[in-house]
N, C-alpha and C positions, 0 to 999 in steps of 0.2 A: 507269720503264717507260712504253711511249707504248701511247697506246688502242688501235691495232690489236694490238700484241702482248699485251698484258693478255685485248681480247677472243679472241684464238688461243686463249691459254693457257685460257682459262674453255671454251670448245669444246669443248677435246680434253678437258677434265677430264671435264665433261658426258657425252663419248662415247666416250672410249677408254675409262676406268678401268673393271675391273670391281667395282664396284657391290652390295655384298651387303646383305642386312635376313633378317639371323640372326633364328631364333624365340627365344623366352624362352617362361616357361609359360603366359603368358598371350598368346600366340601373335605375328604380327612385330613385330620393334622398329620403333618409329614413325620411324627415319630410318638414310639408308643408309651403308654404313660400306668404306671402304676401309682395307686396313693395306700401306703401302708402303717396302719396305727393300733395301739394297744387296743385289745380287746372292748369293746362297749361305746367305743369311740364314732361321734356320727357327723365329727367336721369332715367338711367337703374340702378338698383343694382346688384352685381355678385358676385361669390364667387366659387370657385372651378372651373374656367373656365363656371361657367353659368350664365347667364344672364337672371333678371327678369324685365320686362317693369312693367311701374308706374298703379298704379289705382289713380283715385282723391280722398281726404279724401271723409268718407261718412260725414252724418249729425251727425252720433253718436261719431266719431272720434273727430269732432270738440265741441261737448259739451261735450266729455272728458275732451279735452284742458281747454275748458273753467272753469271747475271746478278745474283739475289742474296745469296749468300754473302756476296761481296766485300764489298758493303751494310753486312754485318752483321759488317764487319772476319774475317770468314772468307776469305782469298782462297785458302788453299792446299787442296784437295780434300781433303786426308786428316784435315781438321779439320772437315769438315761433318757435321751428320747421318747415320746409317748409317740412320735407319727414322722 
């Protein structure tokens, strides 16, 4: 991955994703939490008693994949991560 697209891809993380810091009982969790899944997808992710509902990947998530999957001897789509 060359430094201009590495620095794109950190950007848009930065600003597009929506970004959540769920309360716990001792009020926000000290860091922000994204849970990202294939489109239709309605698993929750949780951790410490909390619960974060799905976003659908974005468009940049998925030409992440694209670029590395294949990396990771993934090259066929229907064998990547769904979340």
């Amino acid at each position: 991955l060359d430094e201009a697209s590495a620095k794109r891809f950190m950007e848009v993380a930065l600003d597009a994703v929506q970004w959540q810091q769920p309360e716990g009982s001792w009020g926000p969790i000290p860091r922000m939490t994204s849970w990202m899944t294939n489109q239709g997808c309605t698993c929750r992710y949780g951790y410490g008693g909390l619960r974060i509902s799905p976003e659908p990947y974005n468009d940049w998530i998925l030409e992440i994949m694209k670029l590395c999957m294949p990396l990771c001897g993934l090259a066929n789509p229907e064998e990547w991560p769904n979340s």
